[in-house]
Every structure is written in C-alpha cells, then in structure tokens.
Kinemage of the C-alpha trace (Angstrom):
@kinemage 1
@onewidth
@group {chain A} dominant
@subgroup {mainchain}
@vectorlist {calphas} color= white
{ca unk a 1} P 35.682 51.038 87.795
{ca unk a 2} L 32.600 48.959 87.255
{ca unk a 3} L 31.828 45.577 86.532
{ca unk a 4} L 32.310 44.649 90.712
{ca unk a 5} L 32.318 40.674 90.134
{ca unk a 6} L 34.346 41.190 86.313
{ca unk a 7} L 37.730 41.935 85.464
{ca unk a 8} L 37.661 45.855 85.841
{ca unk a 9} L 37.194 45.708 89.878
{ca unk a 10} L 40.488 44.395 90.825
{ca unk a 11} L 39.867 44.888 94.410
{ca unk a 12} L 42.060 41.183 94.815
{ca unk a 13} L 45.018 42.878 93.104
{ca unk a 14} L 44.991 46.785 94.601
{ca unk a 15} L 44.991 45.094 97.681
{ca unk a 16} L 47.190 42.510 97.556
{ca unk a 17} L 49.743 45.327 95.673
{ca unk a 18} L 49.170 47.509 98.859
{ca unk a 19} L 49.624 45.233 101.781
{ca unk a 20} L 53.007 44.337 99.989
{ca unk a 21} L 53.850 47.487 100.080
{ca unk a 22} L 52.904 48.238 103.597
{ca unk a 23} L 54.699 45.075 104.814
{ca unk a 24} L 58.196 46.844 103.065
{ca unk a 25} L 57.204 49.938 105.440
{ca unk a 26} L 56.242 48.270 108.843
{ca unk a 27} L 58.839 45.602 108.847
{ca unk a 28} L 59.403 41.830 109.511
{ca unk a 29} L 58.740 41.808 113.399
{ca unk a 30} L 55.269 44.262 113.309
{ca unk a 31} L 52.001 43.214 114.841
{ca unk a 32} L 49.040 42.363 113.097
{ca unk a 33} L 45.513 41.766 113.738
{ca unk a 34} L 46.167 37.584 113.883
{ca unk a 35} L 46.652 36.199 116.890
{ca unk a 36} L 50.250 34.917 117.390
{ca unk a 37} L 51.510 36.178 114.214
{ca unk a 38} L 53.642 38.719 113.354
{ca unk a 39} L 54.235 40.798 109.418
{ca unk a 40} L 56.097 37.592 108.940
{ca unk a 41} L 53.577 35.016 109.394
{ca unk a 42} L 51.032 36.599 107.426
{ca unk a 43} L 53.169 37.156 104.741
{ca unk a 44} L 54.258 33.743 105.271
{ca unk a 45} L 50.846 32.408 105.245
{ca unk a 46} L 49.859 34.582 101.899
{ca unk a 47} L 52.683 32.590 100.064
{ca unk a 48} L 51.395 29.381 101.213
{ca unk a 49} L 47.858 29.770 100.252
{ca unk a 50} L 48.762 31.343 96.591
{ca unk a 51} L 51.749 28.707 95.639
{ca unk a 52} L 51.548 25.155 97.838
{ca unk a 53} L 48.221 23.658 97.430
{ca unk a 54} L 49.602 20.886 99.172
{ca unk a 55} L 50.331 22.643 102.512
{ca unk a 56} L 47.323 25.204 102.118
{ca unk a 57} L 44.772 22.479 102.634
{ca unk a 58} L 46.031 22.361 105.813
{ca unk a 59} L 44.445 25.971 106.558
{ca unk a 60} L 40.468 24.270 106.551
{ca unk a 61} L 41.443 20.499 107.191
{ca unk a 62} L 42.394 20.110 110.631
{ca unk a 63} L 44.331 16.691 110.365
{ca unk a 64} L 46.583 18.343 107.562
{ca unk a 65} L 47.383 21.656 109.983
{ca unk a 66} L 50.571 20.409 110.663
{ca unk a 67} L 52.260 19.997 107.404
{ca unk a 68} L 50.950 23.291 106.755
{ca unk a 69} L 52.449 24.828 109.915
{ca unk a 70} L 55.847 23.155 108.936
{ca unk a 71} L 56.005 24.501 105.488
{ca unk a 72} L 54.467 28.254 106.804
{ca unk a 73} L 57.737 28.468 109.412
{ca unk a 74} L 60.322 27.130 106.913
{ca unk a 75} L 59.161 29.496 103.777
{ca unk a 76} L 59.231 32.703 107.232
{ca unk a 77} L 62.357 31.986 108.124
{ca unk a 78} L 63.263 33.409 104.187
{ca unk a 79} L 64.433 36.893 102.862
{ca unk a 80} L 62.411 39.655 104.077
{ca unk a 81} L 62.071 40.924 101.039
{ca unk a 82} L 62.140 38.205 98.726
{ca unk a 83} L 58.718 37.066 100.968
{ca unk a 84} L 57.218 40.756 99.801
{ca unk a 85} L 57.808 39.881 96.668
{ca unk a 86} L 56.133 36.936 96.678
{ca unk a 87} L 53.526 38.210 98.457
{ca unk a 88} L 52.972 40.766 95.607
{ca unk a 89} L 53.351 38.204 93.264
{ca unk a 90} L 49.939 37.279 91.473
{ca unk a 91} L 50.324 33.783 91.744
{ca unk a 92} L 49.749 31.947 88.110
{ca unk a 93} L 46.467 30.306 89.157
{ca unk a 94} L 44.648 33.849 89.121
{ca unk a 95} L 44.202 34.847 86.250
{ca unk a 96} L 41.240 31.768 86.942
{ca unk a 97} L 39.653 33.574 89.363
{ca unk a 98} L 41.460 36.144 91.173
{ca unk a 99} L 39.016 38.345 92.171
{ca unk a 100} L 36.723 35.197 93.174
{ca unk a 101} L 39.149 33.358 95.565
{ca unk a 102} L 40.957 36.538 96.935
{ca unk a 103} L 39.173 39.803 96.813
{ca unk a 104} L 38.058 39.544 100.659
{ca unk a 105} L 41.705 37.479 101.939
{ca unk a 106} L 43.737 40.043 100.679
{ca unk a 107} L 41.567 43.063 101.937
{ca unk a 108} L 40.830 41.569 105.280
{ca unk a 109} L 45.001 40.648 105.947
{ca unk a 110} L 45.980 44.225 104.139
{ca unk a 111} L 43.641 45.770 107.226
{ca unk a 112} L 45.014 42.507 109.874
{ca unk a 113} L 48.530 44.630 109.090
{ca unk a 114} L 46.984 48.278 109.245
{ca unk a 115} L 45.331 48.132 112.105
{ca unk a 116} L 47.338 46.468 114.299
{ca unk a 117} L 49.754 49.775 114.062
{ca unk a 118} L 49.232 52.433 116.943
{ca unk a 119} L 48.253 55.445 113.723
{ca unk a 120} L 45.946 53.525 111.692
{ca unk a 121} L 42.985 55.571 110.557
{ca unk a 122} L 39.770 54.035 108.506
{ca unk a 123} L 39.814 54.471 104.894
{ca unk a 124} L 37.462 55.974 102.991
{ca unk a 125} L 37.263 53.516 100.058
{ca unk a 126} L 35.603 54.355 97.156
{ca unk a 127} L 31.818 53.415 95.775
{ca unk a 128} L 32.839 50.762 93.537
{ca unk a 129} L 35.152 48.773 96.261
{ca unk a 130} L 32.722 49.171 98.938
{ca unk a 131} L 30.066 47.391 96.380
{ca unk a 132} L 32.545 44.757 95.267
{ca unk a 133} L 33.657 43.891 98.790
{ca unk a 134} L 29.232 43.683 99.828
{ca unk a 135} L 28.447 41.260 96.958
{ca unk a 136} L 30.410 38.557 99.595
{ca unk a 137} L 28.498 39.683 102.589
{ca unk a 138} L 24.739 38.344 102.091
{ca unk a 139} L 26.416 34.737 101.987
{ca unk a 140} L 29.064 35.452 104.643
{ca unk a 141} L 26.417 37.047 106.991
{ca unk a 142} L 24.174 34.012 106.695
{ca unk a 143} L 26.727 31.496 106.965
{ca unk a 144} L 28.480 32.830 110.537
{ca unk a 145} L 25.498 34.497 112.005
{ca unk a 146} L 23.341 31.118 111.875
{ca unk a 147} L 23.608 30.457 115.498
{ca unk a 148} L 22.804 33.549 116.721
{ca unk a 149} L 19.830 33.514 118.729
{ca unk a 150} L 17.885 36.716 117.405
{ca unk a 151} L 17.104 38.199 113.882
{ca unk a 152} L 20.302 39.869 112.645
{ca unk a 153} L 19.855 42.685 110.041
{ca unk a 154} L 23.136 43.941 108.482
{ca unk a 155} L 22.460 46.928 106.790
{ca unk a 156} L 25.369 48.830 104.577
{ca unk a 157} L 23.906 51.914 103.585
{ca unk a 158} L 23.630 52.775 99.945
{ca unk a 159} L 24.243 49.000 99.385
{ca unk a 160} L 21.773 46.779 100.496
{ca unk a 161} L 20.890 44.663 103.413
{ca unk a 162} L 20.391 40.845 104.755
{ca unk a 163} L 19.014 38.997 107.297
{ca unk a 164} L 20.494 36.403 109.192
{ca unk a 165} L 20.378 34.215 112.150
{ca unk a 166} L 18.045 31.930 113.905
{ca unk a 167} L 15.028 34.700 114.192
{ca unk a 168} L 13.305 36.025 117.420
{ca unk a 169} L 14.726 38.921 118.552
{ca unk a 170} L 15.884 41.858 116.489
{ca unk a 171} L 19.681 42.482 116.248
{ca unk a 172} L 20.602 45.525 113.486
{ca unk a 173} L 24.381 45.853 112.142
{ca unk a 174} L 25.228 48.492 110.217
{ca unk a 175} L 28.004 49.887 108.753
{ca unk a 176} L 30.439 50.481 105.341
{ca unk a 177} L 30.260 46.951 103.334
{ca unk a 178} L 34.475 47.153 104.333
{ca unk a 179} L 33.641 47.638 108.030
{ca unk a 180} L 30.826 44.523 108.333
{ca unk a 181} L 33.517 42.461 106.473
{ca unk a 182} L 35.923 42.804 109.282
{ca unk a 183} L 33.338 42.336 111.929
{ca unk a 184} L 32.127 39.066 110.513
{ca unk a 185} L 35.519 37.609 110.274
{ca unk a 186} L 36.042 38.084 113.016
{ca unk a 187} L 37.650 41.298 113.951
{ca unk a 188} L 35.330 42.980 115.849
{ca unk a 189} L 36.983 44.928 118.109
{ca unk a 190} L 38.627 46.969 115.541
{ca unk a 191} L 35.636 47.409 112.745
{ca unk a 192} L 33.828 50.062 112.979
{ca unk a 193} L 30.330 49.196 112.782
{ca unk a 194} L 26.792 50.151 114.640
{ca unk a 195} L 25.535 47.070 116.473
{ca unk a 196} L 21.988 48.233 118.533
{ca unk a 197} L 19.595 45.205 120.296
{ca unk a 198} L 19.188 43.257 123.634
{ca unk a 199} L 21.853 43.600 125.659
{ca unk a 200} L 23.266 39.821 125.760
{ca unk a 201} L 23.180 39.434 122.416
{ca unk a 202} L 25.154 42.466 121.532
{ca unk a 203} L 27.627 41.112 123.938
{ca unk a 204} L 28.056 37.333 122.520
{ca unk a 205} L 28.265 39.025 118.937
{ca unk a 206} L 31.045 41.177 119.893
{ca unk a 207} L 32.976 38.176 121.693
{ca unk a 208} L 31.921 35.234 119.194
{ca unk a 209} L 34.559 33.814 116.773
{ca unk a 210} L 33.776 34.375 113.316
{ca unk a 211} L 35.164 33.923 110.272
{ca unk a 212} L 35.591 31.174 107.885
C-alpha cells in the first residue's frame, strides 16, 4: 500500500471494518481482552470515543469518568446490531485524521475481541501494516517504559529499534511491530513477543500496567 503515515495505509479503517465484522460473528455477550467488559462494552466504548466528545473525555480525565460510564451503559443497552453499525461507522471527524487518532485503538480492540476467543491464532499481517503500526512504537515505548529500572531495547525485526527506560541494566524486547504494540498496552500475556534480561525485571515487565 505505501505511504504508512498518508492516506493509502488505512490500517484505522481495515481494522475498524474487521472488528465490526467479527463483533456480528462472536456475539453481544463474548469476552474480550478488557477487563470487565464484554463485545458489548467495547463496542459500546468505540461509539463513545468516535461520536460524544463530551462523554469521551471522561476516558483520560478521571473526575469526568462518570458521565462517561453513564453514557457508555445507556448507548450498550442499544440494538446489537445497530451498535455494529456504528461501530463500523467512520465517524465524520476522520476524514481529519483517521489514521492519526485511530490506527493503533482500533487494531489493539479488533485483537482485545480476537484473542479473548478459545481459537484465536496470530496473524500474519502484511509488510506495510506491520511498518504503519511501528511508526507509533518509538514514542509509545519511551513514554510507558520510563520507569523501568534497566535499559529496554525493543527491537522489531526488519523495522527498526528503540531504547527506552531509565538505563542500567539491559532488557531486549523483540518481536512483530503488531506483537510489541499489544505488549506495551498492556496485554502482555497474550502478545507474542521475546523478552530476555535479569530475572526481576522480566517479571515486573510482564505484570506492569501499561498502556495509555
């Protein structure tokens, strides 16, 4: 495709197109990768963040959380389907700066719905997505790895690489750009990614919270 931070890479829109479609197939009730939420909720949440700026501030300012949570349960407890659809629906504000603002929400909740189901396999995505969805790592990597007491390389093979973290010891993470996406926000029990150095900080990276 090309062009990974243009208009030809619509890695925002393939996978905002496929989770809708994957929410039609696993149902209303199915498990996903956010704690305490079902298809529902996430869907929910999607519709939220793309249409009512008024409620979505709630998802990064703490003392507006509750409005949000209000107006999340009331637009769940909607049509299945018509909350698919809006879901799918590329919300009017986009054509702004789609790819910007959703390319790694949209991937990371399609694969919060895929991999929360007992037959999920990895994808292989191709060259072009896996290079789109790196360009947000370097920044993303420095950002939630600064308190991590060690050097952290994260490596992507046939991508590029970054160092993060407070410095000392040597920490390397490694992995598909798609797969160290996951693992820094916050999923890291289900991204498949190398992660070799001293013992205890292997362990508090694989138990930390991150994510933004």
């Amino acid at each position: 495709m090309g062009d990974i931070d243009g208009t030809r890479t619509r890695v925002a829109e393939l996978e905002r197109q496929a989770l809708a479609d994957l929410l039609l197939k696993v149902g209303a009730d199915a498990p996903t990768l956010c704690e305490g939420w079902t298809s529902r909720d996430l869907a929910a949440h999607l519709v939220v963040r793309a249409t009512r700026p008024d409620a979505a501030a709630g998802i990064l300012i703490k003392r507006l959380a509750g409005h949000t949570r209000r107006v999340q349960a009331r637009v769940a407890a909607g049509d299945w389907e018509r909350l698919v659809e809006a879901v799918r629906r590329r919300p009017w504000w986009a054509a702004l700066g789609d790819e910007a603002v959703n390319r790694v929400e949209y991937f990371i909740h399609h694969e919060d719905v895929r991999r929360a189901q007992a037959d999920w396999q990895p994808r292989e995505l191709p060259h072009d997505i896996e290079a789109a969805l790196w360009s947000r790592i370097p920044a993303m990597a420095r950002l939630v790895l600064r308190r991590t007491p060690a050097a952290v390389t994260v490596s992507a093979p046939g991508h590029g690489s970054v160092t993060a973290g407070r410095g000392g010891r040597s920490v390397r993470l490694s992995g598909p750009p798609s797969e160290l996406l996951l693992f820094l926000s916050g999923r890291q029990e289900h991204a498949r990614v190398d992660l070799t150095g001293p013992d205890e900080v292997v362990a508090r990276m694989r138990r930390a919270r991150y994510g933004i």
